[in-house]
PDB file of N, CA, C and O in Angstrom:
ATOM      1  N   UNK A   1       7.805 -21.731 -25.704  1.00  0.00           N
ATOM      2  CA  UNK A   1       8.421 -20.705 -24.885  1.00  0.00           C
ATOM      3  C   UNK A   1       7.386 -19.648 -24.551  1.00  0.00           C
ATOM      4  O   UNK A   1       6.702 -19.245 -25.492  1.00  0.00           O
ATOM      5  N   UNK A   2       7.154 -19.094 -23.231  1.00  0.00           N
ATOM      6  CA  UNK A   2       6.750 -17.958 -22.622  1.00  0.00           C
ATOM      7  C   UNK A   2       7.033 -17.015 -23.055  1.00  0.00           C
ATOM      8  O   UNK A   2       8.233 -16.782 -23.205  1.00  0.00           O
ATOM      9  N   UNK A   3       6.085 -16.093 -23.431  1.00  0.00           N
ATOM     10  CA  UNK A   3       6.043 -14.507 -24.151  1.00  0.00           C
ATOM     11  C   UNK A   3       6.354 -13.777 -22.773  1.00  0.00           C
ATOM     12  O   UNK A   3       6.353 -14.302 -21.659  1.00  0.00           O
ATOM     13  N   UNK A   4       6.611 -12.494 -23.081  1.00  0.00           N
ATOM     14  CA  UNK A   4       6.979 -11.605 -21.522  1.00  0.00           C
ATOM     15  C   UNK A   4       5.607 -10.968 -21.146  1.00  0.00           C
ATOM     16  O   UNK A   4       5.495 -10.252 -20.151  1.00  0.00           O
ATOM     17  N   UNK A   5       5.061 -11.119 -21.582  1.00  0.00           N
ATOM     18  CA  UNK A   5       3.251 -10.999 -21.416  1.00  0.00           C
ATOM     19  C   UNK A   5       2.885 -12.142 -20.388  1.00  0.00           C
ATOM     20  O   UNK A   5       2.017 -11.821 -19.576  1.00  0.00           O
ATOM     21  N   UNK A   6       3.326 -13.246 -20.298  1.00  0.00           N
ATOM     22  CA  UNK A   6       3.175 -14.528 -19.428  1.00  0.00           C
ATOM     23  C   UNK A   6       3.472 -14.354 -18.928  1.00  0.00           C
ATOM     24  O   UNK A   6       2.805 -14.089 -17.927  1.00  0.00           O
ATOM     25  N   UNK A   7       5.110 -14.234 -18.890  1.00  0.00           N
ATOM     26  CA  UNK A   7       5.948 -14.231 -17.745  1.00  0.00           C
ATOM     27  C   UNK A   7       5.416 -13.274 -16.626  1.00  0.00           C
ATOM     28  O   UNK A   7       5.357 -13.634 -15.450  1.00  0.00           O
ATOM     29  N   UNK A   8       5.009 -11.953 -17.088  1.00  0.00           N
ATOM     30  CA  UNK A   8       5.067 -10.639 -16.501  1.00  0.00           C
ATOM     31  C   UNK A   8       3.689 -11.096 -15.641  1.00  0.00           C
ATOM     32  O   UNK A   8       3.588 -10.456 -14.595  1.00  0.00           O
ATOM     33  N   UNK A   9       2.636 -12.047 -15.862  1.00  0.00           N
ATOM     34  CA  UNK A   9       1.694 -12.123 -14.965  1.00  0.00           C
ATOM     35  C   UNK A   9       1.859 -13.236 -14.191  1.00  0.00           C
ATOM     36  O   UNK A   9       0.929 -14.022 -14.013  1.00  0.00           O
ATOM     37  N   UNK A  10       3.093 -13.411 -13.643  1.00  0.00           N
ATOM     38  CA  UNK A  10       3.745 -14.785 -12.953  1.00  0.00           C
ATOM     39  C   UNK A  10       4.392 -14.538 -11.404  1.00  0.00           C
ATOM     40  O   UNK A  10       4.758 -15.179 -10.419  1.00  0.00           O
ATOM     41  N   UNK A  11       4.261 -13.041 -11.936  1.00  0.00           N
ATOM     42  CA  UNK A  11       5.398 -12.335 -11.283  1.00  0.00           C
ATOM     43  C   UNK A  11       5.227 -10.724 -10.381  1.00  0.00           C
ATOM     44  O   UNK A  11       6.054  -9.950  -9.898  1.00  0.00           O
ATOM     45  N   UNK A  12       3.926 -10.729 -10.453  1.00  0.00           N
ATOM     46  CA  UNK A  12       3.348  -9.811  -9.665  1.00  0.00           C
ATOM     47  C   UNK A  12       3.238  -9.686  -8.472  1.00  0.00           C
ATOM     48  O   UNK A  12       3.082 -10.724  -7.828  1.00  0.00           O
ATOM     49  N   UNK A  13       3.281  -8.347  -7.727  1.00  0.00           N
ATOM     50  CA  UNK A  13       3.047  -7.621  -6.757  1.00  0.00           C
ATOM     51  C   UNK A  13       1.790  -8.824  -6.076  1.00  0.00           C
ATOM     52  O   UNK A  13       0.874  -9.219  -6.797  1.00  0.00           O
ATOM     53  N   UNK A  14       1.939  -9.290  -4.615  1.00  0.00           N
ATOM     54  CA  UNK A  14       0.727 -10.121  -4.434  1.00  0.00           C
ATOM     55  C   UNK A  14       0.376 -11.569  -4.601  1.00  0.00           C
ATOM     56  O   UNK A  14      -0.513 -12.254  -4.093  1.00  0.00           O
ATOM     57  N   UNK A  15       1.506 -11.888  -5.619  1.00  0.00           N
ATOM     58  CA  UNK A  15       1.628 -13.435  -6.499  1.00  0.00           C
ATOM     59  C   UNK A  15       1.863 -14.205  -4.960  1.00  0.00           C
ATOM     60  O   UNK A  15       2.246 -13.756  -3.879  1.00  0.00           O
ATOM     61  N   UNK A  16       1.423 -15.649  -5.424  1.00  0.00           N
ATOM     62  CA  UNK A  16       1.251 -16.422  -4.301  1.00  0.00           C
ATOM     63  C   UNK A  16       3.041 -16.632  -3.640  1.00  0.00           C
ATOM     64  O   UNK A  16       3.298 -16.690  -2.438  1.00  0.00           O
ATOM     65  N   UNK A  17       4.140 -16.721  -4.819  1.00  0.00           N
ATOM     66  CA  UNK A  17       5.097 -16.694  -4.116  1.00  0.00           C
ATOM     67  C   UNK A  17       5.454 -15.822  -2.724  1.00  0.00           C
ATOM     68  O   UNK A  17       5.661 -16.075  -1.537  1.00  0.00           O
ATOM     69  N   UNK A  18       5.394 -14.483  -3.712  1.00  0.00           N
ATOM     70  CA  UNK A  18       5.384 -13.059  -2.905  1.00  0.00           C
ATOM     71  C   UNK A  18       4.667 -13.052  -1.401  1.00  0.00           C
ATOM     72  O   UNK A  18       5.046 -12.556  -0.340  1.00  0.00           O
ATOM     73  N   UNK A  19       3.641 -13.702  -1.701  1.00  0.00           N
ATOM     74  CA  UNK A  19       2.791 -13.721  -0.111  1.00  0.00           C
ATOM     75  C   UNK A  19       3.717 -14.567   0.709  1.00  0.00           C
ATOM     76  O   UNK A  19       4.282 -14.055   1.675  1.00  0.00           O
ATOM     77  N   UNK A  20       3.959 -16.108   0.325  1.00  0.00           N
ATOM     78  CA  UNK A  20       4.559 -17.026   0.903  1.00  0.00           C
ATOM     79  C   UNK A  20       5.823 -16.119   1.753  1.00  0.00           C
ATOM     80  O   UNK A  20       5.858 -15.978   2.976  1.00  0.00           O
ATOM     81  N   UNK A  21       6.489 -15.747   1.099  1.00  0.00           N
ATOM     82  CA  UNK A  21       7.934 -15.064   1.464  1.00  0.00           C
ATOM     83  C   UNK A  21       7.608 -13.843   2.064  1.00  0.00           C
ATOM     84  O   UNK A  21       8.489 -13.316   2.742  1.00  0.00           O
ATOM     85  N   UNK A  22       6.681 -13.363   1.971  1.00  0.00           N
ATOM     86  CA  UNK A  22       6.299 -12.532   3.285  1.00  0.00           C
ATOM     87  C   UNK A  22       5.791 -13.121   4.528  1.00  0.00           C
ATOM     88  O   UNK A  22       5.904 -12.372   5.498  1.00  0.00           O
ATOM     89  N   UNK A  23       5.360 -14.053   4.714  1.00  0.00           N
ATOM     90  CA  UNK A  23       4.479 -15.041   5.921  1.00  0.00           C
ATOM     91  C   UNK A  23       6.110 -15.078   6.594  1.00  0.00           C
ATOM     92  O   UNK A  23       6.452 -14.723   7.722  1.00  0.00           O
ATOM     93  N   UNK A  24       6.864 -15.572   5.607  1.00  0.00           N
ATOM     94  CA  UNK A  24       8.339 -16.313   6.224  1.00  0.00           C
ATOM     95  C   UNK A  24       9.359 -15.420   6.281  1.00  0.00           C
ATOM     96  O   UNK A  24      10.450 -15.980   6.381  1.00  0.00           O
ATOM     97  N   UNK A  25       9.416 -13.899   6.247  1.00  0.00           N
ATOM     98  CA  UNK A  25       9.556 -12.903   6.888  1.00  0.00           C
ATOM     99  C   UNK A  25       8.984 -12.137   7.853  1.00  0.00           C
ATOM    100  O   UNK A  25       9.637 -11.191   8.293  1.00  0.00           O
ATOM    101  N   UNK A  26       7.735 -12.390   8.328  1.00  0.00           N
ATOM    102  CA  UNK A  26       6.845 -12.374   9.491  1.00  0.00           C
ATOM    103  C   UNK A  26       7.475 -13.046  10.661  1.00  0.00           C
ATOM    104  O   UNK A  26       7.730 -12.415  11.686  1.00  0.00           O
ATOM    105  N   UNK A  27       7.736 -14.331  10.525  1.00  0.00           N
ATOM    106  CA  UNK A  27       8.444 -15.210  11.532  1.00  0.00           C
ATOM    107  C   UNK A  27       9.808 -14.910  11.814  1.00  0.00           C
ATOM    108  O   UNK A  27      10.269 -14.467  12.866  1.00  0.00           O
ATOM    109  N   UNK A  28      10.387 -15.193  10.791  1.00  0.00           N
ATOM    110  CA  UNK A  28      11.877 -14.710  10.503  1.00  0.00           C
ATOM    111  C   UNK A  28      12.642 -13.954   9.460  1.00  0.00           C
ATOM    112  O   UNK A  28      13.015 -14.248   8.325  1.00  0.00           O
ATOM    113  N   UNK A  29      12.742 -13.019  10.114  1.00  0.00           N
ATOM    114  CA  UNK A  29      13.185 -11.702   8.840  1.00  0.00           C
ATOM    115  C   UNK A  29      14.808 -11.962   7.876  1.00  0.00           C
ATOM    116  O   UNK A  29      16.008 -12.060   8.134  1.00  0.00           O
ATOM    117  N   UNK A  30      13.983 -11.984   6.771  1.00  0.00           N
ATOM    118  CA  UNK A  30      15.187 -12.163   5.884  1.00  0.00           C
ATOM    119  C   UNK A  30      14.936 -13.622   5.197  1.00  0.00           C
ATOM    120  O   UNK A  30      15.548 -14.010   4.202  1.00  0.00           O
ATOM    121  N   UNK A  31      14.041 -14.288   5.818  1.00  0.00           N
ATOM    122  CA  UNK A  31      13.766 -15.873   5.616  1.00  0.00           C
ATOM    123  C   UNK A  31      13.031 -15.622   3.856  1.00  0.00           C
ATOM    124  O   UNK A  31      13.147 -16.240   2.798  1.00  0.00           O
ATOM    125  N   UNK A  32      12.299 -14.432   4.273  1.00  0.00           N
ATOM    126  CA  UNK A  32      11.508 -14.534   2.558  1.00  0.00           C
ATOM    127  C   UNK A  32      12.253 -14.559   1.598  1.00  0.00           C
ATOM    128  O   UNK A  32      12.203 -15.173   0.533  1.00  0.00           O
ATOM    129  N   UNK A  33      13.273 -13.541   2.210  1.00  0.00           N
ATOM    130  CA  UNK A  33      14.384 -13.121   0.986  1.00  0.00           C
ATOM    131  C   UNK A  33      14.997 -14.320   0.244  1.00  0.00           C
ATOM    132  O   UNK A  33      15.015 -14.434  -0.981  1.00  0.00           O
ATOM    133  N   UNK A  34      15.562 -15.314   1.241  1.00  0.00           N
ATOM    134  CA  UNK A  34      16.004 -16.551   0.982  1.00  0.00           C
ATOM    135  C   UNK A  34      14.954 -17.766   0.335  1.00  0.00           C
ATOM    136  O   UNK A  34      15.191 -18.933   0.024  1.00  0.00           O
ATOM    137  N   UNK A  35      14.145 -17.243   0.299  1.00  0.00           N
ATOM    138  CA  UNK A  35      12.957 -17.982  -0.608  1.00  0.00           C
ATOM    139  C   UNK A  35      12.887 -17.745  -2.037  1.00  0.00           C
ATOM    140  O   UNK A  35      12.629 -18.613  -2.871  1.00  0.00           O
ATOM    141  N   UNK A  36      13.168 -16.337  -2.313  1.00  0.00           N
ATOM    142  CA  UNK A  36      13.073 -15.455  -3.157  1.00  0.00           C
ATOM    143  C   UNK A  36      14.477 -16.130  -4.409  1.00  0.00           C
ATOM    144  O   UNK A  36      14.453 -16.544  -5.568  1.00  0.00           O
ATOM    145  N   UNK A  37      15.745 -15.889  -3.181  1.00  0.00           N
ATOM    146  CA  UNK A  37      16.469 -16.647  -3.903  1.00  0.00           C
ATOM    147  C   UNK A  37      17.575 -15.347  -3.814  1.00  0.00           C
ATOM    148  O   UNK A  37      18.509 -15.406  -4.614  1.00  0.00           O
ATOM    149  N   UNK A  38      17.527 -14.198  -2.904  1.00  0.00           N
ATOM    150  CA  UNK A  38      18.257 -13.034  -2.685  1.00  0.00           C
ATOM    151  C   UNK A  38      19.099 -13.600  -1.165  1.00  0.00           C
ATOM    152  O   UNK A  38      18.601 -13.669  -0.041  1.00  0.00           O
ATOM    153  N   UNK A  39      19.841 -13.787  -1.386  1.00  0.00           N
ATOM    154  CA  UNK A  39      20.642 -14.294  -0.354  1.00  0.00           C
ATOM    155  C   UNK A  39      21.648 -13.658   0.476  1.00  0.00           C
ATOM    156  O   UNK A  39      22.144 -14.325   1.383  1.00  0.00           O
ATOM    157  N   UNK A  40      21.959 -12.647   0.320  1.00  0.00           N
ATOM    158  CA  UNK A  40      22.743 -11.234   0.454  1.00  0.00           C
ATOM    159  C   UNK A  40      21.786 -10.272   1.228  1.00  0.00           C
ATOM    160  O   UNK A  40      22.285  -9.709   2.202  1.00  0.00           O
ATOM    161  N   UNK A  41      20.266  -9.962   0.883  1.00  0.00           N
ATOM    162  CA  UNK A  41      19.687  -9.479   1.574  1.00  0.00           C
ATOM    163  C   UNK A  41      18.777  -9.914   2.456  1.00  0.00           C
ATOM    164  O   UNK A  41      17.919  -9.349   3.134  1.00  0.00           O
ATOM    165  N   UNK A  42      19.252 -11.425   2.271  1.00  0.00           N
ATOM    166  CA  UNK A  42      18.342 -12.094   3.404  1.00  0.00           C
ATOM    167  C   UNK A  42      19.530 -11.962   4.793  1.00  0.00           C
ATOM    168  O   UNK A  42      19.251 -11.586   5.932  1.00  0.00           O
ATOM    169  N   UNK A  43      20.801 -12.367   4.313  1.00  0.00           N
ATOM    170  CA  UNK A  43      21.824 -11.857   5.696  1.00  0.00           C
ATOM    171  C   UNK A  43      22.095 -11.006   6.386  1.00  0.00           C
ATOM    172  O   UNK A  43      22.490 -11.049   7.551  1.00  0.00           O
ATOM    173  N   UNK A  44      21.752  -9.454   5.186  1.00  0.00           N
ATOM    174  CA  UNK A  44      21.800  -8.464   6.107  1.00  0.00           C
ATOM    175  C   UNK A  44      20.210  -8.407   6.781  1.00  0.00           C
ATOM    176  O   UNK A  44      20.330  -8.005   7.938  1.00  0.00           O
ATOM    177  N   UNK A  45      19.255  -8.583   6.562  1.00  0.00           N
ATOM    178  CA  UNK A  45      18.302  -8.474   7.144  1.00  0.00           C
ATOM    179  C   UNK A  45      18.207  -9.273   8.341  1.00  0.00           C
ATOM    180  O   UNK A  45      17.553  -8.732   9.233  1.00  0.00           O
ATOM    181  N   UNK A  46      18.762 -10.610   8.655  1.00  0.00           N
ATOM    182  CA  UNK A  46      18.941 -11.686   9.779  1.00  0.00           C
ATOM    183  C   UNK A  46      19.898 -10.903  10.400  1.00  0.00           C
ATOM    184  O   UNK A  46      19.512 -10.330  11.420  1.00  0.00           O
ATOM    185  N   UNK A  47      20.968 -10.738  10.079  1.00  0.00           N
ATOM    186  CA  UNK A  47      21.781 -10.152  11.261  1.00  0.00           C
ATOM    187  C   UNK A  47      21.487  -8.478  11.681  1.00  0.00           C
ATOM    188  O   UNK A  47      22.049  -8.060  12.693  1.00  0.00           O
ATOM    189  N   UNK A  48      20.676  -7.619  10.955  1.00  0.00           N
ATOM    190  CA  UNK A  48      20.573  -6.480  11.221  1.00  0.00           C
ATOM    191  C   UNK A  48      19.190  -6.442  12.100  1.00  0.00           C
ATOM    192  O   UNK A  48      19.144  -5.413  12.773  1.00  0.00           O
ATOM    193  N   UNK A  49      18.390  -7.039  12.219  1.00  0.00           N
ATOM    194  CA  UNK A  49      17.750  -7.313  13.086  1.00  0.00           C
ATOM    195  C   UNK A  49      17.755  -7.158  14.229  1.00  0.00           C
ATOM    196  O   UNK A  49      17.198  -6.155  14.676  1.00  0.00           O
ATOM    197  N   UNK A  50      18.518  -8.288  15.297  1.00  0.00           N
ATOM    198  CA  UNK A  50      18.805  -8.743  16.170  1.00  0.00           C
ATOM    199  C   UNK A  50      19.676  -7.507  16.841  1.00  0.00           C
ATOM    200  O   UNK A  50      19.530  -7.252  18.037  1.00  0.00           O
ATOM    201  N   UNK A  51      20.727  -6.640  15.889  1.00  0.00           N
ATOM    202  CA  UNK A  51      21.576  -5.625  16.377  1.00  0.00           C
ATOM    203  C   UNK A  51      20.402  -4.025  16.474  1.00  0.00           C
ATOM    204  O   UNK A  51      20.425  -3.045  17.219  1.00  0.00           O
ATOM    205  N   UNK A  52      19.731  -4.323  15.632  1.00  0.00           N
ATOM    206  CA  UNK A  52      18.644  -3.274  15.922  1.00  0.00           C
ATOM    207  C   UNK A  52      17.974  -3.315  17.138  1.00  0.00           C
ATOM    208  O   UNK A  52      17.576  -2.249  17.606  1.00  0.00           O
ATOM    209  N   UNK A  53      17.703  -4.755  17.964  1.00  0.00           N
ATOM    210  CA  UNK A  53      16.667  -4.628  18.705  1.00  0.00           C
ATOM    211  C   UNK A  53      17.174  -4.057  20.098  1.00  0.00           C
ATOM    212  O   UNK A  53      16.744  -3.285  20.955  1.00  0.00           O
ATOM    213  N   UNK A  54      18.430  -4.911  19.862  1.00  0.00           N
ATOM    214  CA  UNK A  54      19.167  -3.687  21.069  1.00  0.00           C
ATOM    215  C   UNK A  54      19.051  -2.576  21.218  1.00  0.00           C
ATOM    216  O   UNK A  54      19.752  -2.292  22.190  1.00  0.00           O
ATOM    217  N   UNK A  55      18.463  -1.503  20.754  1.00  0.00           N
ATOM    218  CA  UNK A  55      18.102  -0.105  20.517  1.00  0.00           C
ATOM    219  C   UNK A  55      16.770  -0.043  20.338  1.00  0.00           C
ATOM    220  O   UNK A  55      16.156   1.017  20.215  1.00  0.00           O
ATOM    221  N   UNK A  56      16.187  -1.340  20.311  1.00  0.00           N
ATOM    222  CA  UNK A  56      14.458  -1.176  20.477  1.00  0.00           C
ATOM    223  C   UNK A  56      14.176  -0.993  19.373  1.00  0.00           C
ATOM    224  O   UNK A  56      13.002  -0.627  19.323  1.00  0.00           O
ATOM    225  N   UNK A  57      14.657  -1.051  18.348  1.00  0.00           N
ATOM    226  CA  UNK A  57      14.537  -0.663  16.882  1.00  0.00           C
ATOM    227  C   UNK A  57      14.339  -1.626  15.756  1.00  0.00           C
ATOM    228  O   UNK A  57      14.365  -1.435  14.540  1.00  0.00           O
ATOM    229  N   UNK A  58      14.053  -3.127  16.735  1.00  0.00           N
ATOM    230  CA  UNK A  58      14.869  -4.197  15.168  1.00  0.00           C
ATOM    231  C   UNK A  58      12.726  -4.468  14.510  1.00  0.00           C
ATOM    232  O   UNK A  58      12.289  -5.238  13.655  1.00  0.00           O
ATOM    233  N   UNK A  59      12.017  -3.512  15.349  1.00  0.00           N
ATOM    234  CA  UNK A  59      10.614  -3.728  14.713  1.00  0.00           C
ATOM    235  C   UNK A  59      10.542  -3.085  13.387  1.00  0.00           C
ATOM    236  O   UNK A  59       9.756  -3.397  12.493  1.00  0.00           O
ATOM    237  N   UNK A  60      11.340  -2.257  13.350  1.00  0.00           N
ATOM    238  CA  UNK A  60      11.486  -1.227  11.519  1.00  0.00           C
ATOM    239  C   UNK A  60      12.361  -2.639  10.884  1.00  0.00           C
ATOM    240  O   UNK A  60      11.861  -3.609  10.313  1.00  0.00           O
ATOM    241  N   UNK A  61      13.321  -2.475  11.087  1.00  0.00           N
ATOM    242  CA  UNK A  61      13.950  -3.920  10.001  1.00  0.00           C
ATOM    243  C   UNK A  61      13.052  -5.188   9.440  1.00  0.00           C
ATOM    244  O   UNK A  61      13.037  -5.590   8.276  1.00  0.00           O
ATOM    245  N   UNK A  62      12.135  -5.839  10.816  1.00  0.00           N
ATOM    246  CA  UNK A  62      11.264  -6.836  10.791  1.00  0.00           C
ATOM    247  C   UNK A  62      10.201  -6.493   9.386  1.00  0.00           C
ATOM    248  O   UNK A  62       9.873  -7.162   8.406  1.00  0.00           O
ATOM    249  N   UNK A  63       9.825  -4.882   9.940  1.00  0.00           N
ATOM    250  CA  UNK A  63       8.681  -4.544   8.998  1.00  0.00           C
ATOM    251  C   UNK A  63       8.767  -4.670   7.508  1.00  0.00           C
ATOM    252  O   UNK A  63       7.978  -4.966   6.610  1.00  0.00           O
ATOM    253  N   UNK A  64      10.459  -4.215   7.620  1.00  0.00           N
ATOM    254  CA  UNK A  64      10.853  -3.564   6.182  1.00  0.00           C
ATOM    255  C   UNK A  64      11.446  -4.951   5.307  1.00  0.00           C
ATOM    256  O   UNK A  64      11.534  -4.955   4.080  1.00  0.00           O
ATOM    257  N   UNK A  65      11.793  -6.003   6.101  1.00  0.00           N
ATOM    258  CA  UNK A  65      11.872  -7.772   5.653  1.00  0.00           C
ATOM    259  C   UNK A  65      10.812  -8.176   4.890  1.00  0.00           C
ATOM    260  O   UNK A  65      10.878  -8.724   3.789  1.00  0.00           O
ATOM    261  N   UNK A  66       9.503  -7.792   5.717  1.00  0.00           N
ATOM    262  CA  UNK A  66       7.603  -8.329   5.247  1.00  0.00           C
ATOM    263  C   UNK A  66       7.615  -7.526   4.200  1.00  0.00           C
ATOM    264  O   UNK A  66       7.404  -8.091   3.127  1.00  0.00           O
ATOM    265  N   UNK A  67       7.792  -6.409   4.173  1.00  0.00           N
ATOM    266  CA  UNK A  67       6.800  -5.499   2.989  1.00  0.00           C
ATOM    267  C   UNK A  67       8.206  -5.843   1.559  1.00  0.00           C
ATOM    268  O   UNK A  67       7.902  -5.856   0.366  1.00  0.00           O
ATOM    269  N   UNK A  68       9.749  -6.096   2.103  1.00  0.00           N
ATOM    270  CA  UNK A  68      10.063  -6.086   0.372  1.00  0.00           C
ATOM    271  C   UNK A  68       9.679  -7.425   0.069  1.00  0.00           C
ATOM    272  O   UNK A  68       8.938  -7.577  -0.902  1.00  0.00           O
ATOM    273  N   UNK A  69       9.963  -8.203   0.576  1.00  0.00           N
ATOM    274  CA  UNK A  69       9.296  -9.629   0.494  1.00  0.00           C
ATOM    275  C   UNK A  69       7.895  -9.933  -0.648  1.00  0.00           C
ATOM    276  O   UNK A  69       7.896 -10.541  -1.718  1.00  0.00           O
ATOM    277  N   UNK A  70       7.016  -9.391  -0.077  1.00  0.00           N
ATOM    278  CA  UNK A  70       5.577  -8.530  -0.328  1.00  0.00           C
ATOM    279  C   UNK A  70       5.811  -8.261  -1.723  1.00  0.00           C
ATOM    280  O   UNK A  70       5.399  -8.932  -2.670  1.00  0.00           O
ATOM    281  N   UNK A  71       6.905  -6.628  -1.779  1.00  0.00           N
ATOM    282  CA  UNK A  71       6.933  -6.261  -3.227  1.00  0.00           C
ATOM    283  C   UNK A  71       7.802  -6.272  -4.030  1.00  0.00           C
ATOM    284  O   UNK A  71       8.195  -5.400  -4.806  1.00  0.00           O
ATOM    285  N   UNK A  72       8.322  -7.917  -3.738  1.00  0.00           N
ATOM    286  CA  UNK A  72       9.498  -8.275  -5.262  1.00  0.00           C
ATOM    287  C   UNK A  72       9.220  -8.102  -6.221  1.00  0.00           C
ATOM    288  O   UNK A  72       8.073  -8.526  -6.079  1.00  0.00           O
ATOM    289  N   UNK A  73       9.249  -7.868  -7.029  1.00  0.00           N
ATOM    290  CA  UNK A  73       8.865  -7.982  -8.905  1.00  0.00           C
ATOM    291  C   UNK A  73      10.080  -9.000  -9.415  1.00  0.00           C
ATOM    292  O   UNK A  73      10.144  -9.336 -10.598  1.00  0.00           O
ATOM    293  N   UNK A  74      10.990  -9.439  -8.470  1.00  0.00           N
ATOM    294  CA  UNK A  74      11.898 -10.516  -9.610  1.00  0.00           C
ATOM    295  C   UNK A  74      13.181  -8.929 -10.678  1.00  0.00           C
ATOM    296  O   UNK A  74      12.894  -7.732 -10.695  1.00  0.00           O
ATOM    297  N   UNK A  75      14.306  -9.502 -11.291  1.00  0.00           N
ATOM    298  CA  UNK A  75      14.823  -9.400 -12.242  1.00  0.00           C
ATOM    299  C   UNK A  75      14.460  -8.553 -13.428  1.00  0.00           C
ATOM    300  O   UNK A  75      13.553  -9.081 -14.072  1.00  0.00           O
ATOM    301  N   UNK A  76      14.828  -7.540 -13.871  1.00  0.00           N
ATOM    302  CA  UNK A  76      13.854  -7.236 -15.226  1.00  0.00           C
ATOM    303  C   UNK A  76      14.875  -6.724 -16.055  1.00  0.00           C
ATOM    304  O   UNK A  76      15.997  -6.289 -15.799  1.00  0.00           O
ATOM    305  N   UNK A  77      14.059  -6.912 -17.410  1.00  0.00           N
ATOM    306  CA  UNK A  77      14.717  -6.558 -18.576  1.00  0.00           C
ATOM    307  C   UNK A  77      15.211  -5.143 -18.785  1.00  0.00           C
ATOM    308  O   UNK A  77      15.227  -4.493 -17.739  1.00  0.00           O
ATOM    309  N   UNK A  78      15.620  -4.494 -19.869  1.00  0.00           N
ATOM    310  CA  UNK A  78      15.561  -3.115 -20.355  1.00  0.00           C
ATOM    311  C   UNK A  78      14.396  -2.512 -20.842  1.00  0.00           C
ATOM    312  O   UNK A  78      14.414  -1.389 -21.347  1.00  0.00           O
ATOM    313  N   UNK A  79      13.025  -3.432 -20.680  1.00  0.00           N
ATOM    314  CA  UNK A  79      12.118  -2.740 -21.522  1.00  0.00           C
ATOM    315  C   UNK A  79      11.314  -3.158 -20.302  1.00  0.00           C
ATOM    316  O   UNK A  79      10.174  -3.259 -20.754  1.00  0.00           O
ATOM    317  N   UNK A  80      11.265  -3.487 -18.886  1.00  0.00           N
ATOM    318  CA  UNK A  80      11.053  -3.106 -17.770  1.00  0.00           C
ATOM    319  C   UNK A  80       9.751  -4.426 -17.650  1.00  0.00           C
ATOM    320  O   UNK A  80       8.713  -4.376 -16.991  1.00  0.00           O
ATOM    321  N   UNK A  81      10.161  -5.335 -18.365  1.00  0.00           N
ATOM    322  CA  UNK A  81       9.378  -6.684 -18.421  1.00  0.00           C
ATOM    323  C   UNK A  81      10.045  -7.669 -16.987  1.00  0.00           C
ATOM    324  O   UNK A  81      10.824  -7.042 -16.269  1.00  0.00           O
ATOM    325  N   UNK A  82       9.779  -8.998 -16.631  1.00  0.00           N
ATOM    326  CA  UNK A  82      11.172  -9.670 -15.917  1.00  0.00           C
ATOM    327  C   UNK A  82      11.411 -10.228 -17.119  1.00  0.00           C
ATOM    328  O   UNK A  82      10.753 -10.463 -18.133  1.00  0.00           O
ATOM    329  N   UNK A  83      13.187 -10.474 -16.529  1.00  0.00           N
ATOM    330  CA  UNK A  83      13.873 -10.986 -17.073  1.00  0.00           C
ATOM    331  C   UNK A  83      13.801 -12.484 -17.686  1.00  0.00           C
ATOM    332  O   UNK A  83      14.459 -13.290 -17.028  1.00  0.00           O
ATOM    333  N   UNK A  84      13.218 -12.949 -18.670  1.00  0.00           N
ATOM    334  CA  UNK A  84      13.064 -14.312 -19.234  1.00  0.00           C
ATOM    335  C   UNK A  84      14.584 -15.241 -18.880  1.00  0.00           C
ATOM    336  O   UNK A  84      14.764 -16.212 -18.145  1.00  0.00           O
ATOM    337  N   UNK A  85      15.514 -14.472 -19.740  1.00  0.00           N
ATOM    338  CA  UNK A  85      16.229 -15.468 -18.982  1.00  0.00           C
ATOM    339  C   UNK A  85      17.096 -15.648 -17.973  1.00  0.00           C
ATOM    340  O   UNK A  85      17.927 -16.540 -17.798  1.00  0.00           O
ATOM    341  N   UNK A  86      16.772 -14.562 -17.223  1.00  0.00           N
ATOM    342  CA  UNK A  86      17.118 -14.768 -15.393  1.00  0.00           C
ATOM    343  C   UNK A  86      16.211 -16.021 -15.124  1.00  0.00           C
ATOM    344  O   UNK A  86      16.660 -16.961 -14.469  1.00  0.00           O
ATOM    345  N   UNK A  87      14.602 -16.040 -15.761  1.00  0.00           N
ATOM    346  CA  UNK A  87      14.049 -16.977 -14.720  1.00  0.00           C
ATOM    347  C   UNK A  87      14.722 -18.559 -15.238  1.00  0.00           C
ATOM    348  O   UNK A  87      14.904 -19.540 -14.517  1.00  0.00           O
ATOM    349  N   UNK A  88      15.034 -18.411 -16.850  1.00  0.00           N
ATOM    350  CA  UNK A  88      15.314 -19.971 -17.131  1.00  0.00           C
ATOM    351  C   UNK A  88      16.949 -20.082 -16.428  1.00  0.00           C
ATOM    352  O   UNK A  88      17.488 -21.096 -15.987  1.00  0.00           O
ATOM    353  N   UNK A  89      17.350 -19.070 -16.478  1.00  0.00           N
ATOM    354  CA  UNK A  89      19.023 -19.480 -15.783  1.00  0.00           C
ATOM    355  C   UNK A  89      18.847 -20.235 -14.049  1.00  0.00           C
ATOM    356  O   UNK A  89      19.619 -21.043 -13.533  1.00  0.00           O
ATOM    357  N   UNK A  90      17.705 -19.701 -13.509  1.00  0.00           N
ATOM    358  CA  UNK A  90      17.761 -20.197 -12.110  1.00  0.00           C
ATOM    359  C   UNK A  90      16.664 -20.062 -11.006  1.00  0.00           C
ATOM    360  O   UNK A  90      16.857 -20.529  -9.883  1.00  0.00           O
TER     361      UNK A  90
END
């Protein structure tokens, strides 16, 4: 079993996931989220989009898709580690 010392360098700001799911919020916003495995904020981000741009505005939503994407950290404990067994649950 993984110490939270492991885990915690799995799961960083930058980690190759994190990049991936930003590339695929670049294209399509909210897509990272759904990579991520946040599925709730991948919908509001897909549909808030599209209603933004009507107002010329859906380039802040797009942006703000890439950069949380970018800076997930995942789940975390009470002692501000991630969550070990969030990651084995799923």
């Amino acid at each position: 079993m993984a110490t939270k010392q492991q885990i915690a360098g799995t799961m960083n700001n930058g980690s190759t996931g994190n990049v991936i799911a930003a590339v695929c919020s670049f294209f399509i916003p909210g897509m990272g989220q759904l990579v991520q495995g946040r599925w709730f904020k991948a919908l509001v981000m897909c549909v808030l989009t599209p209603v933004m741009w009507v107002f010329l505005l859906g380039w802040l939503i797009h942006l703000w898709s890439v950069l949380d994407a970018a800076c997930y950290e995942g789940p975390m404990d009470n002692y501000g580690y991630p969550d070990a067994g969030a990651l084995q649950r799923g």
